[in-house]
C-alpha angles and dihedrals in degrees: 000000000000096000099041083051082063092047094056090038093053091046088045094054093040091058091052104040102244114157104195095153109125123282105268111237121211108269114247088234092079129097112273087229086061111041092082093059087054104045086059094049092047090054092038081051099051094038078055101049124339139293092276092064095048093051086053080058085055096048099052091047095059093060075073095039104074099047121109108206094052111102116220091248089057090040081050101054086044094056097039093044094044090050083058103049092046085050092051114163123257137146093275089056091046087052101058092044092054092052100039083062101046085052098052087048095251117145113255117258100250091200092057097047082051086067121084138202114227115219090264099067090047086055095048092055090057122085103281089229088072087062096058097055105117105237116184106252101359119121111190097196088061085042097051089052095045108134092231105133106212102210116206118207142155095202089083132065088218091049087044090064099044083060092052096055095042097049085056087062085069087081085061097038095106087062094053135106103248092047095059083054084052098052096047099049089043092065095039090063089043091052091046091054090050094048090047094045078060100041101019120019089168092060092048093100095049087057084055109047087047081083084082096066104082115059142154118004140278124030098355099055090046085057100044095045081047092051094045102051087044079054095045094032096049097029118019108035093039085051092052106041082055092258100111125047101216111147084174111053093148090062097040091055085050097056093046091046085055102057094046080054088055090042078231086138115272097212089057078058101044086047095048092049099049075051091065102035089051088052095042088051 
């Protein structure tokens, strides 16, 4: 009878989306100048999402940890950048900021509230099955584009329950679109840092540091994912699969970072420099 009661209780949480599993603390085999790095992303992860969430953040630094070669500022950056990518920003995590500080009596950023959400962006935060429900003479592609700003504000008692009810999906946000976007990309810079610790150790730090070009939401965050897999996918894998002759990856991932920076078309600069590294061979 015990065990048929856990049964029902993890189905049942796992239905719901209640993470009650232990807070994670940060492993003694880690360097002392990082620990501290890693004991704030553990607590803003779990603040984020649950403890479960923060002990898959674990589990995907380790993979780093027990390498030799890597130094404790690299391990660092790793750590830091990857904290920030697993705690994107969405409506859900603007939510519970707004009302975190409602709640602690601070004034409300105008300049945030000013900021809205398109519908997009709202769709993308719910689970991703409820998209795929047929509904006679809906088309969720129009929907998704559909120029309806969604404002999100603490001075109203309308917008405060809107916030309310935004800042609940976070229970289903691992079952989400934009999640599933997340995780993969997650492990694909992951996967890139390990393949360039192995080909390239001195371009290891450029992999790292490519986590800072998707930010916010909407429109900026599509163009810079979009700029980052035309970077990996023209420069790094190529580089590192022996197609691309590029002893200077590092380099390479700056100038066409540079041009995403300058909106001058990455894809013209990742072109141009396939172009010199095929004459030069």
């Amino acid at each position: 009878m015990t065990g048929l009661l856990a049964s029902f209780r993890f189905l049942l949480s796992d239905i719901l989306g209640i993470d009650d599993s232990p807070p994670p603390v940060v492993p003694d085999d880690l360097p002392v100048a990082v620990r501290p790095i890693i004991s704030d992303a553990i607590a803003r992860l779990i603040d984020y999402q649950g403890p479960g969430y923060a002990q898959l953040y674990l589990e995907r630094l380790h993979r780093f940890a027990r390498r030799r070669a890597i130094s404790a500022a690299l391990l660092g950056d790793i750590a830091r950048l990857m904290a920030q990518r697993m705690c994107y920003e969405d409506p859900i995590r603007r939510a519970q900021c707004a009302l975190a500080a409602a709640d602690a009596g601070q004034q409300p950023d105008a300049s945030r509230e000013a900021q809205a959400y398109w519908l997009d962006d709202i769709l993308a935060a719910l689970p991703a099955r409820l998209l795929e429900v047929p509904i006679v003479g809906v088309n969720w592609a129009q929907w998704c584009r559909a120029p309806l700003p969604f404002r999100l504000t603490v001075t109203s008692g309308w917008g405060r329950c809107r916030l309310r009810a935004l800042s609940r999906l976070r229970r289903w946000r691992l079952f989400s679109a934009r999640y599933a976007i997340e995780r993969v990309w997650v492990e694909r810079w992951l996967h890139m840092i390990e393949r360039s610790l192995v080909k390239q150790p001195q371009a290891a730090s450029a992999m790292v540091q490519t986590a800072t070009m998707m930010q916010g939401y909407g429109e900026p965050y599509r163009q810079g994912l979009a700029d980052w897999h035309a970077i990996i996918d023209g420069l790094a894998k190529p580089t590192f699969d022996g197609a691309l002759a590029l002893p200077d990856l590092a380099g390479a991932v700056a100038e066409a970072r540079a041009a995403a920076a300058a909106r001058d078309g990455v894809r013209r600069s990742v072109a141009a420099i396939r172009a010199r590294a095929a004459q030069a061979a």
